[in-house]
C-alpha positions as CSV (number, residue, x, y, z in Angstrom):
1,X,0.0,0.0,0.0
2,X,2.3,2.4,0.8
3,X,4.3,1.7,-2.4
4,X,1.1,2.4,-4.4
5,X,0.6,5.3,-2.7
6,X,4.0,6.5,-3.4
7,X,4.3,5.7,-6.8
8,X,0.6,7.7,-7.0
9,X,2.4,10.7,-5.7
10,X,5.3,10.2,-7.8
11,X,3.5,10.3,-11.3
12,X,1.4,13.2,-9.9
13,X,4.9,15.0,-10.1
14,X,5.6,15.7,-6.6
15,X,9.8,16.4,-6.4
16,X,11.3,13.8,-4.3
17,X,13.5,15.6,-1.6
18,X,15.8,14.5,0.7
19,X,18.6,15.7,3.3
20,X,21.8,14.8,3.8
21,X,23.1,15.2,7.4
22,X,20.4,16.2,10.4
23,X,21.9,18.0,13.2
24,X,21.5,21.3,13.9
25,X,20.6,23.2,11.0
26,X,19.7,19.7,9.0
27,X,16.6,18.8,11.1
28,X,15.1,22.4,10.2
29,X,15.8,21.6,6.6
30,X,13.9,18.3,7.2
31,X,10.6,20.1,8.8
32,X,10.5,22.5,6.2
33,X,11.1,20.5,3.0
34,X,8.6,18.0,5.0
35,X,6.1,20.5,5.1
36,X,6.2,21.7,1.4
37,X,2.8,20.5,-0.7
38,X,4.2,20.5,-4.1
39,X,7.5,17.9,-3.1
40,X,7.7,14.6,-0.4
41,X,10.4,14.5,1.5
42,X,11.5,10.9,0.8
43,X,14.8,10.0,3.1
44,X,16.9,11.5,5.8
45,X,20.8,10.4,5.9
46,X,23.3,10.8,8.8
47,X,25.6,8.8,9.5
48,X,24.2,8.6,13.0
49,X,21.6,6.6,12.7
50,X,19.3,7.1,15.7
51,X,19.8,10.7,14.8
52,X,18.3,9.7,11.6
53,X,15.4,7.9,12.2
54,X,13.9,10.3,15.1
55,X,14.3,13.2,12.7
56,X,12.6,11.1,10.3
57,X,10.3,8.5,11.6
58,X,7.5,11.8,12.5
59,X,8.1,13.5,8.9
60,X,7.3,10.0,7.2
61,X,10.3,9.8,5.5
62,X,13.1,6.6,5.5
63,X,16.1,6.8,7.7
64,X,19.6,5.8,6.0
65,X,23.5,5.8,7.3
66,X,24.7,6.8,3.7
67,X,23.8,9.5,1.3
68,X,24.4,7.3,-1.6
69,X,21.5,4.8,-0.6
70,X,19.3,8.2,-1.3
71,X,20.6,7.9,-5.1
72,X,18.0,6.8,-7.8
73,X,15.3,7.7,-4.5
74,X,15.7,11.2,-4.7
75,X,15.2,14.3,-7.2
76,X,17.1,17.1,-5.2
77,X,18.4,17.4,-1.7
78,X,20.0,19.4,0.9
79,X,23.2,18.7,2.4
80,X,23.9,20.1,5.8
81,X,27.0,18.2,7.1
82,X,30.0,19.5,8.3
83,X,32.2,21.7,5.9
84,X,34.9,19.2,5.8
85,X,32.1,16.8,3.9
86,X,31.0,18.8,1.6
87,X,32.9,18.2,-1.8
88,X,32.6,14.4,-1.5
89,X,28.6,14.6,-0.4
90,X,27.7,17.1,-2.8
91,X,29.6,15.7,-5.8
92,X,28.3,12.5,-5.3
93,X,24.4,13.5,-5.7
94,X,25.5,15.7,-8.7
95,X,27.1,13.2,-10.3
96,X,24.0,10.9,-9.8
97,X,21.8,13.7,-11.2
98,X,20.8,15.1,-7.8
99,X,19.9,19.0,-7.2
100,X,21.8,20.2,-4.4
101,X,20.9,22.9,-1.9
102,X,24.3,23.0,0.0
103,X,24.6,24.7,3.6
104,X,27.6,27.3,3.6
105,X,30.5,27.5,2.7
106,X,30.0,25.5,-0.6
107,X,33.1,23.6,0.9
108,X,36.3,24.9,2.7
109,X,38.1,25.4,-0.6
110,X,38.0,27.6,-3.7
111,X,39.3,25.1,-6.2
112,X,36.6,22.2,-4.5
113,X,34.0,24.8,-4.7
114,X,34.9,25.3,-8.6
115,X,34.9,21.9,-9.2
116,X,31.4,21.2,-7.5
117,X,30.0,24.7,-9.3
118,X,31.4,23.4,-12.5
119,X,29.8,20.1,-12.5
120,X,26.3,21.4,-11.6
121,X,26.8,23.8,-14.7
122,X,28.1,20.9,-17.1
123,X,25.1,18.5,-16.0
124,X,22.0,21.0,-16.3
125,X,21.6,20.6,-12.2
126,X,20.6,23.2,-9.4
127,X,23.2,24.0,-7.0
128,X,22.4,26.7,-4.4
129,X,24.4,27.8,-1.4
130,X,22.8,28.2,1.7
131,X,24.0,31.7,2.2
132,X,20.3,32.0,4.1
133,X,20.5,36.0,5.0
134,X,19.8,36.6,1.1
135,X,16.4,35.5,2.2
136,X,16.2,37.4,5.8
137,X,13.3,40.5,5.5
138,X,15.7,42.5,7.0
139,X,18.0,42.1,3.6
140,X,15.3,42.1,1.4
141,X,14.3,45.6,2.9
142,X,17.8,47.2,3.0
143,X,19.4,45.8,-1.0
144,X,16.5,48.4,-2.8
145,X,17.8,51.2,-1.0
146,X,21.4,50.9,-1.5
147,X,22.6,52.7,-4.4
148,X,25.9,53.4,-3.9
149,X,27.5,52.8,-0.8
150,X,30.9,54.8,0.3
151,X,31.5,52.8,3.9
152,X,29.9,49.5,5.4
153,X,30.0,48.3,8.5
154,X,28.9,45.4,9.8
155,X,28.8,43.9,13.2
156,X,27.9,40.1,14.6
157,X,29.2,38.4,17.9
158,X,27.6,36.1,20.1
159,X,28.1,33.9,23.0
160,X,30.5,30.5,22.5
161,X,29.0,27.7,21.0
162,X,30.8,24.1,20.3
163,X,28.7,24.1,17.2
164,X,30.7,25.4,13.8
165,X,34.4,25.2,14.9
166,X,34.8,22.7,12.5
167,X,36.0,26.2,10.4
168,X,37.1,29.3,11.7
169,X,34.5,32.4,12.7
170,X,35.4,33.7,8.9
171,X,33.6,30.5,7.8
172,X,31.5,30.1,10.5
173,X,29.6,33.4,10.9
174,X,31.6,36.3,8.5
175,X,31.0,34.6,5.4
176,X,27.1,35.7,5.6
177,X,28.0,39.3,6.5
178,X,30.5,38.8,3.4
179,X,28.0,37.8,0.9
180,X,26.0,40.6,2.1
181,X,28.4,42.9,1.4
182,X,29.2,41.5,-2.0
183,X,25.9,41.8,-3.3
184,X,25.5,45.3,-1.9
185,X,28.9,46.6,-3.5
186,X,28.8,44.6,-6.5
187,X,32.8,46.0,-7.1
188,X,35.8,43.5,-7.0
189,X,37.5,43.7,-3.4
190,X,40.6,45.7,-4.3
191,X,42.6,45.0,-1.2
192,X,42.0,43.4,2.5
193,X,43.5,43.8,6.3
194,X,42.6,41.5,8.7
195,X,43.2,40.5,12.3
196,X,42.0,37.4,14.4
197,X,43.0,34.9,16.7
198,X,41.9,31.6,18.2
199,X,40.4,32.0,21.8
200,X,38.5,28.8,22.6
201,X,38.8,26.2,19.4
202,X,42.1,25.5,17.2
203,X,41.0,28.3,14.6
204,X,40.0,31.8,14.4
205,X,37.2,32.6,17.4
206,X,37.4,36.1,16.5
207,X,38.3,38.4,13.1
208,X,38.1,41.8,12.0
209,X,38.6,42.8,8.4
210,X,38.6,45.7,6.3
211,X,37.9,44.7,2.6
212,X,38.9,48.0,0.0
213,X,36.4,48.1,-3.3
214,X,37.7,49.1,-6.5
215,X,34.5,51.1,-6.5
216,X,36.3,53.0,-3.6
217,X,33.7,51.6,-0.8
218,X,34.8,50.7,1.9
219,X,34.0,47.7,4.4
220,X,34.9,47.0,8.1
221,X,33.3,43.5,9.6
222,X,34.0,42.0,12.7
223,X,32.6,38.7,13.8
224,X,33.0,36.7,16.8
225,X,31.9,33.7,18.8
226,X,33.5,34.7,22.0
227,X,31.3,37.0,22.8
228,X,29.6,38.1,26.2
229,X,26.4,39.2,24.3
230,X,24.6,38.8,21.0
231,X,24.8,41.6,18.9
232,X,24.3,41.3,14.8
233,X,23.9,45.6,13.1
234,X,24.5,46.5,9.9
235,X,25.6,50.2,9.1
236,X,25.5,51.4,5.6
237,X,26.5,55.2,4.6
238,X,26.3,56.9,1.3
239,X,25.9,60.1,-0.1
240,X,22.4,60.6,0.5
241,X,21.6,58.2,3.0
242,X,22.4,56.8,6.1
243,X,20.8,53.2,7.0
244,X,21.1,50.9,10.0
245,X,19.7,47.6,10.7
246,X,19.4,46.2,13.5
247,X,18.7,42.4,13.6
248,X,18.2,43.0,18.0
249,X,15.6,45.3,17.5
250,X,14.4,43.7,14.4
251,X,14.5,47.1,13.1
252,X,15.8,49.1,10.0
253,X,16.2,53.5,10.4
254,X,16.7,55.3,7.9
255,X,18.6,58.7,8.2
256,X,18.6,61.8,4.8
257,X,18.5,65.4,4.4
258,X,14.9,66.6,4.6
259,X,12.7,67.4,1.7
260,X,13.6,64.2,0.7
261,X,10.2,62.4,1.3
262,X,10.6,61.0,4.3
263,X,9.4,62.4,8.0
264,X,11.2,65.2,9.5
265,X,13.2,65.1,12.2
266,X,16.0,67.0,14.4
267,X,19.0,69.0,12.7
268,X,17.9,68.9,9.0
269,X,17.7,65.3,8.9
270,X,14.9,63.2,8.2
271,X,14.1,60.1,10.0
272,X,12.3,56.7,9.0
273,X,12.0,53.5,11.2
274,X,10.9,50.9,9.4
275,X,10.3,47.1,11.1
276,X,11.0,44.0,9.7
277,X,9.4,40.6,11.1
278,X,12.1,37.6,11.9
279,X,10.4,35.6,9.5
280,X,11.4,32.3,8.1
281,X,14.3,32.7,5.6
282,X,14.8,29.2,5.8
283,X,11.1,28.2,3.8
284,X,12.2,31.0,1.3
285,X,15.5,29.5,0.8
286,X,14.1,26.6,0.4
287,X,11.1,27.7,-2.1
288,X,13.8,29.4,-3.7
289,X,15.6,26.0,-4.4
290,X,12.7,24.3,-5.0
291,X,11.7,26.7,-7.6
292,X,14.8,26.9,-9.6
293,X,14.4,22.8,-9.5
294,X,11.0,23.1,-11.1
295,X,11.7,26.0,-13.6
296,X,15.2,25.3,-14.5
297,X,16.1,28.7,-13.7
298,X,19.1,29.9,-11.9
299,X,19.3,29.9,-8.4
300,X,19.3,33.3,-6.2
301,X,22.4,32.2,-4.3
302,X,24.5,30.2,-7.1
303,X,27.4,28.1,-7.1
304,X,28.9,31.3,-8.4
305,X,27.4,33.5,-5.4
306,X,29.3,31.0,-2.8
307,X,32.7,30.5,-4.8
308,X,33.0,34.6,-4.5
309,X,32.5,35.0,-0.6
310,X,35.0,31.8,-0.2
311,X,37.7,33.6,-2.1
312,X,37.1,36.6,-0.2
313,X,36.8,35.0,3.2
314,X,40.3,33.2,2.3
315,X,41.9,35.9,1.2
316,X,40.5,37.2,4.8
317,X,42.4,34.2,6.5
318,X,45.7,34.5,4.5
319,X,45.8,38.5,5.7
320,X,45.2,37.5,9.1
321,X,47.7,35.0,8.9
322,X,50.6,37.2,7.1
323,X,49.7,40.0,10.3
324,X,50.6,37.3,13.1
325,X,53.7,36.3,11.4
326,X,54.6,39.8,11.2
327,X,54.2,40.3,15.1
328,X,55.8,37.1,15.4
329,X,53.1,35.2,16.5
330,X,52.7,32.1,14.4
């Protein structure tokens, strides 16, 4: 019966989904792609397997140790294990004709990441990097605004947390503020300073860098997961508008001359607040991939998308590196 049933579903054209890897982030994937009415979420992999099957058994979908027993099973899946299994996870379901929806970073290297972005290209398949604050409201409210953008600055620590020290805080938690930034500018990084230093795991707990456009825009981001308190703002300044966000306050103010069309405030400036909801950037990410599945359009965050905030975010590590050798302390 239940073969029936799913071989009804199957001709009705429902995409077959699956995941690859359920632990923190992967389960959410799961629920969400579980919860979608135009695709079945068919299997979960992990290679632990009582991990599997309780993420699984209430979502109705199989539990398996391997991601390769999902092959022939599946028409596109996410892949949310750690960074260091990427490029042998995701290449595996592209070369078996899978769509791929691939957590960040694509993988830890640039020339892995080409080879993955490559193949995707070469066999007609999906491959989107889950670069997830492309999707937040509090992006999609800022990107219209910016129109050309002298100085950046962006800001996001919070408390230690075991979870993501597989890869330096670069990887970890700067790579979304890179991206960000990247699609703001939209000007190749001309030159880059950084500093950072392990504090609690074997890599980079903490990093500040300043990234120089050839636009002339520039960017200073911090990030850290040795923080006392969660802080995640966004400054952006150009020359006829000043814009925070502020993910705390779940709120974006707006700051320009008056007479400009927006409500008057103190000192010849005008003042806007406008409020964005936390919403779920994670089902929009994932309609996003679904929908570049169905359509065979591109997806909003490519293979492309991720290979450009890993060279940036390496060039980050290698300037950080050169500047402890230089105070001799490598």
């Amino acid at each position: 019966m239940a073969e029936d049933a799913e071989a009804r579903e199957d001709e009705a054209g429902a995409l077959r989904l699956g995941v690859v890897g359920v632990g923190h982030f992967g389960r959410y994937h799961a629920e969400k792609m579980a919860a979608r009415e135009d695709a079945r979420l068919v299997g979960i992999a992990d290679i632990d397997h009582d991990r599997a099957t309780a993420v699984a058994a209430p979502l109705g979908a199989d539990a398996v140790d391997d991601h390769r027993a999902l092959i022939g099973r599946i028409d596109a899946a996410s892949v949310a294990v750690p960074a260091a299994a990427h490029h042998p996870v995701v290449k595996d379901l592209l070369d078996a004709g899978i769509h791929v929806l691939v957590e960040k970073p694509l993988t830890k290297r640039v020339d892995t990441a080409e080879e993955l972005t490559a193949l995707a290209e070469a066999r007609g398949l999906v491959l989107q990097v889950g670069l997830i604050e492309r999707f937040s409201d509090a992006f999609r409210t800022v990107a219209p605004r910016v129109t050309r953008p002298l100085y950046i600055e962006s800001v996001r620590i919070a408390p230690f947390s075991e979870r993501g020290t597989d890869v330096s805080v670069v990887l970890d938690l700067m790579i979304h503020d890179i991206d960000i930034i990247l699609a703001l500018v939209d000007s190749p990084v001309a030159g880059i300073d950084a500093v950072g230093t392990p504090v609690f795991s074997a890599s980079e707990d903490i990093a500040n860098a300043r990234l120089r456009f050839a636009n002339g825009c520039v960017a200073n981001v911090t990030a850290s997961r040795v923080s006392l308190k969660t802080e995640r703002t966004l400054r952006i300044f150009q020359p006829d508008v000043y814009i925070k966000v502020d993910h705390g306050e779940r709120s974006v103010r707006i700051a320009r001359k008056k007479g400009d069309g927006a409500p008057a405030g103190p000192d010849g400036v005008a003042l806007e607040t406008l409020d964005f909801d936390r919403g779920d950037p994670l089902r929009r990410e994932i309609e996003a991939f679904v929908r570049a599945v169905r359509t065979g359009g591109p997806p909003e965050v490519s293979g492309a998308d991720g290979i450009r905030s890993l060279e940036v975010a390496h060039r980050i590590a290698a300037s950080m590196s050169e500047n402890r050798a230089s105070l001799g302390l490598d």
